[in-house]
Structures are given as C-alpha cells and as structure tokens.
N, CA, C and O atoms as a GROMACS GRO file, in nm:
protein
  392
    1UNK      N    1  -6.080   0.213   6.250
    1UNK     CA    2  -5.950   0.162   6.215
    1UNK      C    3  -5.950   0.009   6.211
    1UNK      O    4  -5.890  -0.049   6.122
    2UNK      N    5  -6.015  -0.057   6.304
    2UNK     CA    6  -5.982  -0.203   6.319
    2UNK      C    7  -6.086  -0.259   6.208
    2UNK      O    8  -6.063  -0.370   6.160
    3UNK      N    9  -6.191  -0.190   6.170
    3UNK     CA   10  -6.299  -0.211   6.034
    3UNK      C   11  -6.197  -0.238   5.957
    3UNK      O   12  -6.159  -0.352   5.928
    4UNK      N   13  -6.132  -0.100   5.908
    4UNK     CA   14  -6.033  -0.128   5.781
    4UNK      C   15  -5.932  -0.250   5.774
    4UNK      O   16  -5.911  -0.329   5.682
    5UNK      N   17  -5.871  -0.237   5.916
    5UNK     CA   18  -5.798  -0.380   5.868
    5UNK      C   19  -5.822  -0.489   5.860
    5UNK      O   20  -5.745  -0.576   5.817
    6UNK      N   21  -5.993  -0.513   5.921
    6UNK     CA   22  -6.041  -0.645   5.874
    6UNK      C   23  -6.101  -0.667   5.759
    6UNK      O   24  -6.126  -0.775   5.704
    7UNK      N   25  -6.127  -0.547   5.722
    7UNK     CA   26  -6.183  -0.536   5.515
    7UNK      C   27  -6.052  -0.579   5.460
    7UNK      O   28  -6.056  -0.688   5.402
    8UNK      N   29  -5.926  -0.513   5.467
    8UNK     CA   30  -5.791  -0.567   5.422
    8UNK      C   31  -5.789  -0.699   5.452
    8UNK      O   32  -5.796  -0.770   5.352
    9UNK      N   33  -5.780  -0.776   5.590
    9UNK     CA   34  -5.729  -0.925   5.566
    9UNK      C   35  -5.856  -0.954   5.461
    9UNK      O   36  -5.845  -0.991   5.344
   10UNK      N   37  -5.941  -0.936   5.512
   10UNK     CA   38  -6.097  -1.059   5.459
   10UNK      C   39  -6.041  -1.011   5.288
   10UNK      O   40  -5.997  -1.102   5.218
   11UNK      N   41  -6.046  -0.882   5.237
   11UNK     CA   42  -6.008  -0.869   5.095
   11UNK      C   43  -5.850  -0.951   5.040
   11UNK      O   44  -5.824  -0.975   4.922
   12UNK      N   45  -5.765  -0.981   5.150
   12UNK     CA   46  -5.649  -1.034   5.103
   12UNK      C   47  -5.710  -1.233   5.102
   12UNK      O   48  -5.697  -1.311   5.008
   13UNK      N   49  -5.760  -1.256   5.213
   13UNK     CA   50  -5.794  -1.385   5.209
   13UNK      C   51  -5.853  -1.375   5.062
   13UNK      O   52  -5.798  -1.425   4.964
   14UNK      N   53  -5.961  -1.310   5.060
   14UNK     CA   54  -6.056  -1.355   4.876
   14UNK      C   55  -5.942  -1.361   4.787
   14UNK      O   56  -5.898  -1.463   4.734
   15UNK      N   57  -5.909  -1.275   4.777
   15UNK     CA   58  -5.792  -1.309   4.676
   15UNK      C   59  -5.683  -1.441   4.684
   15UNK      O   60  -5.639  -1.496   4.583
   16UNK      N   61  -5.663  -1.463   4.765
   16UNK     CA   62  -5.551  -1.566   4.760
   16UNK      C   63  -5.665  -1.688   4.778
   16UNK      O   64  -5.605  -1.794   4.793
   17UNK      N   65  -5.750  -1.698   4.780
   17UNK     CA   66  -5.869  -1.837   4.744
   17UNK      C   67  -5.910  -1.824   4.577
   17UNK      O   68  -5.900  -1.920   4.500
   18UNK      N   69  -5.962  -1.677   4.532
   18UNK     CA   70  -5.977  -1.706   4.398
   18UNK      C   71  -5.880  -1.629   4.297
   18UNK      O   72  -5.930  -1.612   4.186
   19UNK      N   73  -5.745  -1.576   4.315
   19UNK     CA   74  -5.705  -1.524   4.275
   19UNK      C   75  -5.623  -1.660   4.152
   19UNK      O   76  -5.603  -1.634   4.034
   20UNK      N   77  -5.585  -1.805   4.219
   20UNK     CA   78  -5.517  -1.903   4.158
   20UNK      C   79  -5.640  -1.956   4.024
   20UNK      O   80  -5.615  -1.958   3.903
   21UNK      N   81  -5.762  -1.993   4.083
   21UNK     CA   82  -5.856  -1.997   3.967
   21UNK      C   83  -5.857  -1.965   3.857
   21UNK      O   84  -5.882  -2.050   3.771
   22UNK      N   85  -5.828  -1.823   3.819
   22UNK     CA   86  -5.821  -1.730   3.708
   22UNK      C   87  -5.704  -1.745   3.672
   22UNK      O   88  -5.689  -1.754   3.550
   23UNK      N   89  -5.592  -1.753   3.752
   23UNK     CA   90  -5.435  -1.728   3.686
   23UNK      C   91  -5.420  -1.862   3.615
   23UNK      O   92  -5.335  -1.876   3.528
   24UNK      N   93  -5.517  -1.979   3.658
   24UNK     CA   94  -5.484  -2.097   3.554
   24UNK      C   95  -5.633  -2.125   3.482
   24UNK      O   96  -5.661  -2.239   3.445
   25UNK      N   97  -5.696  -2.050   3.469
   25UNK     CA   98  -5.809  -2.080   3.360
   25UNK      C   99  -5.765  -2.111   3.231
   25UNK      O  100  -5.851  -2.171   3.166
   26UNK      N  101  -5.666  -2.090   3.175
   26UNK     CA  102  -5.654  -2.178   3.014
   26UNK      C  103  -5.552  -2.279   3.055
   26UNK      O  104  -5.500  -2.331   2.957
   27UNK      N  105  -5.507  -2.323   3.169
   27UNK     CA  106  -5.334  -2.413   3.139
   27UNK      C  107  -5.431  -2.532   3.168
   27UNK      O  108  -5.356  -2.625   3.138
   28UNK      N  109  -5.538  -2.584   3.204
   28UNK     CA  110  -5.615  -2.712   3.140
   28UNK      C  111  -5.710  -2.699   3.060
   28UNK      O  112  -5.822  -2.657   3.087
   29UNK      N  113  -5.662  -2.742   2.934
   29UNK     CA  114  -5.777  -2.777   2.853
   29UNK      C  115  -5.914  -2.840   2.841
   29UNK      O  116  -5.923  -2.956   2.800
   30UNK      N  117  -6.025  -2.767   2.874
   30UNK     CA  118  -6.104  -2.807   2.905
   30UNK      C  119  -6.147  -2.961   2.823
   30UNK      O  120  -6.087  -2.989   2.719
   31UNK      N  121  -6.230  -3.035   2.865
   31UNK     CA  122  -6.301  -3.152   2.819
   31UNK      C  123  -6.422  -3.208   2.818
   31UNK      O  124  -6.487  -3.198   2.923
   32UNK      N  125  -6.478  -3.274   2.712
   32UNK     CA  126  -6.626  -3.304   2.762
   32UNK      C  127  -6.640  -3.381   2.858
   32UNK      O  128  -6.549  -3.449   2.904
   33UNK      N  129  -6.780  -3.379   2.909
   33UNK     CA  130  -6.819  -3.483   2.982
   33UNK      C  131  -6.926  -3.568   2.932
   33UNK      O  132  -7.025  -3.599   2.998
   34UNK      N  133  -6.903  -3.602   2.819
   34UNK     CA  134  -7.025  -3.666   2.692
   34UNK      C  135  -6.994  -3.852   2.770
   34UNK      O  136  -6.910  -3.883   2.855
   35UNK      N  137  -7.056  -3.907   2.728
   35UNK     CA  138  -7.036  -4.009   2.772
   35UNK      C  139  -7.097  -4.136   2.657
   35UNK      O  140  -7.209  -4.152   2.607
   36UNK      N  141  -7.003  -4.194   2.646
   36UNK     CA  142  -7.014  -4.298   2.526
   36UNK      C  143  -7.068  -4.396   2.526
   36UNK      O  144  -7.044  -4.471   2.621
   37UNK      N  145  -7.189  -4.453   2.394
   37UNK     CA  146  -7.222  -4.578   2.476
   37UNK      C  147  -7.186  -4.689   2.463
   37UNK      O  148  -7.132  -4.715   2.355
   38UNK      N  149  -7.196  -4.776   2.544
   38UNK     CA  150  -7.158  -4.908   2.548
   38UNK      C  151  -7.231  -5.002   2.414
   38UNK      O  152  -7.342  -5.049   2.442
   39UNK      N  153  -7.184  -5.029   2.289
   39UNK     CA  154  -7.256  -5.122   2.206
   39UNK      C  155  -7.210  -5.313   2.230
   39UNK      O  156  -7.106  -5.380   2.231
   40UNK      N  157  -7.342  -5.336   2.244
   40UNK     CA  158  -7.332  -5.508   2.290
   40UNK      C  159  -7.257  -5.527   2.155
   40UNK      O  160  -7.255  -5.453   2.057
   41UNK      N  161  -7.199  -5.645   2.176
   41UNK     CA  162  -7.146  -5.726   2.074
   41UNK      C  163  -7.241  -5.793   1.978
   41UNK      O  164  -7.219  -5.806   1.857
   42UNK      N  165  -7.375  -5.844   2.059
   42UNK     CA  166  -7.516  -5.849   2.004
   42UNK      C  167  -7.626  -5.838   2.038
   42UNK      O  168  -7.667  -5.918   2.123
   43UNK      N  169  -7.707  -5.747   1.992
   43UNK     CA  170  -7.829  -5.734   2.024
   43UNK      C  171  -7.935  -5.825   2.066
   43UNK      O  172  -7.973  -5.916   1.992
   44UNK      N  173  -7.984  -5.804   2.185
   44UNK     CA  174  -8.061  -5.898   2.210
   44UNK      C  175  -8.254  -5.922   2.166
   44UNK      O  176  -8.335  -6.013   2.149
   45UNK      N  177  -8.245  -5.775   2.165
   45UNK     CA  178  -8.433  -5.751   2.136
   45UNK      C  179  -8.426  -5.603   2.057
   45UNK      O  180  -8.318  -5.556   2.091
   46UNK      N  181  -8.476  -5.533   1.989
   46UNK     CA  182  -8.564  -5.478   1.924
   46UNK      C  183  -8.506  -5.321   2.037
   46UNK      O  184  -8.447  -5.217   2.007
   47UNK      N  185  -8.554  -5.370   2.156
   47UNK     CA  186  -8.613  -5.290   2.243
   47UNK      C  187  -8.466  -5.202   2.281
   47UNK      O  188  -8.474  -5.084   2.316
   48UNK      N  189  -8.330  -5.275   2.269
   48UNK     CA  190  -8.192  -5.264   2.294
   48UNK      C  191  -8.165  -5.202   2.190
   48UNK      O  192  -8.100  -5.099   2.211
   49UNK      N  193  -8.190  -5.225   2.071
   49UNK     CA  194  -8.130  -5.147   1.952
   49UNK      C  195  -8.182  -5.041   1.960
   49UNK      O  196  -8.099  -4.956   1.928
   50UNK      N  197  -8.301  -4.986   1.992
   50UNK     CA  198  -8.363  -4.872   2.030
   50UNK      C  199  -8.309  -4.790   2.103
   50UNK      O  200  -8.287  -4.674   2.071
   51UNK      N  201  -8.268  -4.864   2.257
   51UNK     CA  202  -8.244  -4.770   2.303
   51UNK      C  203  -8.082  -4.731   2.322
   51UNK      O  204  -8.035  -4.638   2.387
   52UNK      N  205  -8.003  -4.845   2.234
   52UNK     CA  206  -7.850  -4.776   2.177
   52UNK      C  207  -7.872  -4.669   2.080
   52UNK      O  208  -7.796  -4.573   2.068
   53UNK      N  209  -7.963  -4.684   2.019
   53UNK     CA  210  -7.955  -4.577   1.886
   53UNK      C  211  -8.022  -4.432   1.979
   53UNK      O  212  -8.006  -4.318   1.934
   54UNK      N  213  -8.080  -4.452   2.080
   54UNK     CA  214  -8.089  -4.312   2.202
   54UNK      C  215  -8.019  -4.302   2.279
   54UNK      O  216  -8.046  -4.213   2.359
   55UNK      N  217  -7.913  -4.368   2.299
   55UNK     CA  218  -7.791  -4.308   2.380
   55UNK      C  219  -7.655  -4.311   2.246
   55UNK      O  220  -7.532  -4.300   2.252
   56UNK      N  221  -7.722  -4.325   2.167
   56UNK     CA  222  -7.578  -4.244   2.044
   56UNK      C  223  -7.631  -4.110   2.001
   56UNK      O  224  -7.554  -4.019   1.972
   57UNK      N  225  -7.756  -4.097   1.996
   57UNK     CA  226  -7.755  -3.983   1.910
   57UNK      C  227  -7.781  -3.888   2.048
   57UNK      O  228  -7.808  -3.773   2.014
   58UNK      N  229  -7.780  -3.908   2.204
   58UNK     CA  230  -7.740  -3.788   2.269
   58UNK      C  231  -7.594  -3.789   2.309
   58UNK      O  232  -7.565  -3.702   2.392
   59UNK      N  233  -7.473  -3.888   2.258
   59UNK     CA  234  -7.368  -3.874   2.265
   59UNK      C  235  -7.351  -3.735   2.162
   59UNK      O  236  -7.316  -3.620   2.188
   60UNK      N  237  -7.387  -3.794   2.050
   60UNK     CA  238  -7.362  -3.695   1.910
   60UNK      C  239  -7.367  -3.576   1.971
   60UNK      O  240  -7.289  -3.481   1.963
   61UNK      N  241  -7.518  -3.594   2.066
   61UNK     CA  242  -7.560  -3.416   2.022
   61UNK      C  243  -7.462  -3.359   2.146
   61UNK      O  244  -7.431  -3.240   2.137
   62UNK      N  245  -7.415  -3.425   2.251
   62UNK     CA  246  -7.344  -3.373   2.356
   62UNK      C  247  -7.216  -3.351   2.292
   62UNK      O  248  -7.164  -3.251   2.342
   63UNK      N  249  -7.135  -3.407   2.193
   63UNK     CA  250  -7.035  -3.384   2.170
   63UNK      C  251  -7.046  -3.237   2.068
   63UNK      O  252  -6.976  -3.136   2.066
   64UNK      N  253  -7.128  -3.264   2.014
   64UNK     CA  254  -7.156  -3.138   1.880
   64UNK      C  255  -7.196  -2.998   1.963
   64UNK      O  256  -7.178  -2.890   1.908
   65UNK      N  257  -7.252  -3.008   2.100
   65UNK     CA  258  -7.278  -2.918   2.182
   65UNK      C  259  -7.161  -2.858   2.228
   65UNK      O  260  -7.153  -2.735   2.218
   66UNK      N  261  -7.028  -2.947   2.296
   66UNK     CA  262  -6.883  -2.936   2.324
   66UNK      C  263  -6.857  -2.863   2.234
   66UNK      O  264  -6.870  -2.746   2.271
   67UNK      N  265  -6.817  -2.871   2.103
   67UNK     CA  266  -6.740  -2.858   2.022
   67UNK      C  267  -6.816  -2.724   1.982
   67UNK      O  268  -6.742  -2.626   1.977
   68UNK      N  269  -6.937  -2.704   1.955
   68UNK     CA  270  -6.978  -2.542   1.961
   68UNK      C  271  -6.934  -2.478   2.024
   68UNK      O  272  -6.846  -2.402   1.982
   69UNK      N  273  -6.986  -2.478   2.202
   69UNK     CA  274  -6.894  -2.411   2.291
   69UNK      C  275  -6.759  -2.347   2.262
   69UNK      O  276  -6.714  -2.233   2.242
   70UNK      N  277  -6.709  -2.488   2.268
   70UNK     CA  278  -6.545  -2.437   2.232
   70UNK      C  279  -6.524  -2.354   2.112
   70UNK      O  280  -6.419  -2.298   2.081
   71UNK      N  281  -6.636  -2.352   2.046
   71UNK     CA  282  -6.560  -2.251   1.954
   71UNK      C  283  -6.610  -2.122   1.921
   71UNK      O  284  -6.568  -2.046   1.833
   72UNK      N  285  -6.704  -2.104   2.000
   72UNK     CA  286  -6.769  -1.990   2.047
   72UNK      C  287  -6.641  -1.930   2.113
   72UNK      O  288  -6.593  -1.826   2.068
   73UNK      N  289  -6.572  -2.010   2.245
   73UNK     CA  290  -6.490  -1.939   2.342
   73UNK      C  291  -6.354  -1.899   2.245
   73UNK      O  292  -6.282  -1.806   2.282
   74UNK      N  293  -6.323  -1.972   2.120
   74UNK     CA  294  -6.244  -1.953   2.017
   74UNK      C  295  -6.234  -1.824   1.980
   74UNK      O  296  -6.142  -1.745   2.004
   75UNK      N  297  -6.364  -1.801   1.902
   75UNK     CA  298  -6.399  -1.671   1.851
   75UNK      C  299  -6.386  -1.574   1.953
   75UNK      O  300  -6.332  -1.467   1.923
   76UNK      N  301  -6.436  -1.596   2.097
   76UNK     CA  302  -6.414  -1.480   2.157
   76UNK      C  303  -6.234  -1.441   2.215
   76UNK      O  304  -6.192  -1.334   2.260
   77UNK      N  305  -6.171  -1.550   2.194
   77UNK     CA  306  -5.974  -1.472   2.217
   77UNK      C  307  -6.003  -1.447   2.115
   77UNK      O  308  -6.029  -1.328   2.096
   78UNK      N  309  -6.014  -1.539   2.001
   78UNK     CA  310  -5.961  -1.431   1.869
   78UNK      C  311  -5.993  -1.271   1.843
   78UNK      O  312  -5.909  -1.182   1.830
   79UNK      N  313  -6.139  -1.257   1.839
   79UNK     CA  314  -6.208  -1.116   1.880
   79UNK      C  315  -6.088  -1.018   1.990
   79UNK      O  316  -6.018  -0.918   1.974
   80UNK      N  317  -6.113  -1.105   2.091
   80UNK     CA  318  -5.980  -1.021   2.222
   80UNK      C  319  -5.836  -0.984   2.191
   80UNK      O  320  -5.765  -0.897   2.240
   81UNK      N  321  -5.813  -1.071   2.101
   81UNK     CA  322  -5.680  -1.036   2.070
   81UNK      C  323  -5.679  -0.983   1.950
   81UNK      O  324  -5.588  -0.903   1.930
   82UNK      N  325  -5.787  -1.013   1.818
   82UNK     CA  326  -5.764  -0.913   1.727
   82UNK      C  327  -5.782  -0.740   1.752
   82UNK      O  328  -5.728  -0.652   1.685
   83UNK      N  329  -5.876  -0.721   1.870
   83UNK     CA  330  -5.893  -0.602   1.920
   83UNK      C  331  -5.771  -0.572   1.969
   83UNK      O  332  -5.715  -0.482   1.905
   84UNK      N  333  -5.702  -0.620   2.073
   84UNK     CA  334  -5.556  -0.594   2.109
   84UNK      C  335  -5.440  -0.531   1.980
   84UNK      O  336  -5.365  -0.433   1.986
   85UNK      N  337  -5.452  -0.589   1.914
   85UNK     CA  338  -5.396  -0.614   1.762
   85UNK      C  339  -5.402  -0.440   1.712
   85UNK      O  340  -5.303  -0.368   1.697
   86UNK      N  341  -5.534  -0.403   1.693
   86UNK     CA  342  -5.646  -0.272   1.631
   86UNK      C  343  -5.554  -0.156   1.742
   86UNK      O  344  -5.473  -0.066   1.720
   87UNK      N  345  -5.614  -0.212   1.867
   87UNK     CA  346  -5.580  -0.116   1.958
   87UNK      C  347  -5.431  -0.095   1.968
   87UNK      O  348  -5.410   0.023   1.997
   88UNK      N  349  -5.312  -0.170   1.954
   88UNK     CA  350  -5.201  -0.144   1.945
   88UNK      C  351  -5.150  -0.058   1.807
   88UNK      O  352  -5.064   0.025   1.840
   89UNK      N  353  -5.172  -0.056   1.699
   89UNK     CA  354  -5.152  -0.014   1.585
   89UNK      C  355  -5.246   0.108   1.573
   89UNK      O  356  -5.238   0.185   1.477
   90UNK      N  357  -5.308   0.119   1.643
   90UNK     CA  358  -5.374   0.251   1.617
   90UNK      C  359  -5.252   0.345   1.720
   90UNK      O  360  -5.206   0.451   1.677
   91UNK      N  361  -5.216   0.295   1.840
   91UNK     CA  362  -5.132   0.375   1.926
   91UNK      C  363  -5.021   0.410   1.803
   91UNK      O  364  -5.008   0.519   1.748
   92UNK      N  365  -4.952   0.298   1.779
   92UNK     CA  366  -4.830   0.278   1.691
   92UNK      C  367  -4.866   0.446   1.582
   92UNK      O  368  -4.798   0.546   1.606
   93UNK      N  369  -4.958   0.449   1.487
   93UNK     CA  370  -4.987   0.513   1.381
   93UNK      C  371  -5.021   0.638   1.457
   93UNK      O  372  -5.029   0.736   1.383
   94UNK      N  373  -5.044   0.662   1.588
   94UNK     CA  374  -5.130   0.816   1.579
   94UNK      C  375  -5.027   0.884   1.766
   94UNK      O  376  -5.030   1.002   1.801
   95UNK      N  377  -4.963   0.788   1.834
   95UNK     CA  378  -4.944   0.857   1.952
   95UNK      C  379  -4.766   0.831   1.967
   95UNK      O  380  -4.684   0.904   2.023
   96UNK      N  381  -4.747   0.724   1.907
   96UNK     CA  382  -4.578   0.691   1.931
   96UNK      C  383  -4.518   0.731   1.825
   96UNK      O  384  -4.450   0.645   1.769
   97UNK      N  385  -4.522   0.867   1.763
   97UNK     CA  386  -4.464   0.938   1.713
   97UNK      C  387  -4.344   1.044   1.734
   97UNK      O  388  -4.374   1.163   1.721
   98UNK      N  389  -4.217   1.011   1.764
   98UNK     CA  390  -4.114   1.146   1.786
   98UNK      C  391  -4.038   1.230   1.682
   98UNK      O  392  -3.968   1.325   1.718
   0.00000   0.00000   0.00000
C-alpha cells in the first residue's frame, strides 16, 4: 500500500515538472542560434578577408540549416493535421449517420 502511494506522489511530481514543457512547446517561437559576423569597416591583411569569408559562409550554412529544420517541423503539423482533416471526414461520411 505505502509502494502505491509513493508511485502516485513520485508519478504526480513528474508530471507537474514536465507536464508545463509540452503544454507550451509552440507558444515560443523557436530561433536560431546562428551567429553573425562581425565585418571590419576595413580589412587589414589577406589573412582577415579569409577568414570573414569563413565565418559568413558558416553563418549561411547555419541559417539555411534553421530554416530546413523549421520546415521539416512545418510539414510534419501540416501532415498531423491534414491527417486529422482525413480522419474526421471519413467519421463524418461513414459513422455520423442518423
């Protein structure tokens, strides 16, 4: 008996630690963490232009990486909810009939 009610609190604690996590997983919009670079006003050597033109093009690719993501996670509500969509209208057409 006293097992069970400590599986109950310990199962009520988990929940009320990660239960808020999930209930706000879309109300912030996620963001990158790409980071931009700083271009001098003027170049000083050879060696600087080099290595701005390697911290732009892994800005690029970090941002172009973001923006995949996100729209990977795009496709997958749309998928979720066009299935929702399927699955409701099939009820509609074949079970909510009187």
């Amino acid at each position: 008996m006293q097992k069970i009610v400590f599986l109950t609190i310990i199962s009520a604690a988990l929940l009320f630690v990660f239960l808020p996590a999930f209930a706000f997983a879309d109300k912030v919009p996620p963001a990158h963490s790409c980071t931009q670079p700083h271009r001098p006003f003027k170049f000083k050597t050879e060696a600087e232009v080099d290595a701005y033109k390697v911290q732009a093009e892994s800005y690029r690719k970090c941002i172009n990486d973001f923006v995949e993501e996100q729209n990977q996670a795009m496709q997958k509500h749309k998928d979720a909810a066009n299935r929702a969509i399927e699955e409701y209208n099939f009820f509609v057409n074949t079970e909510s009939r009187w």
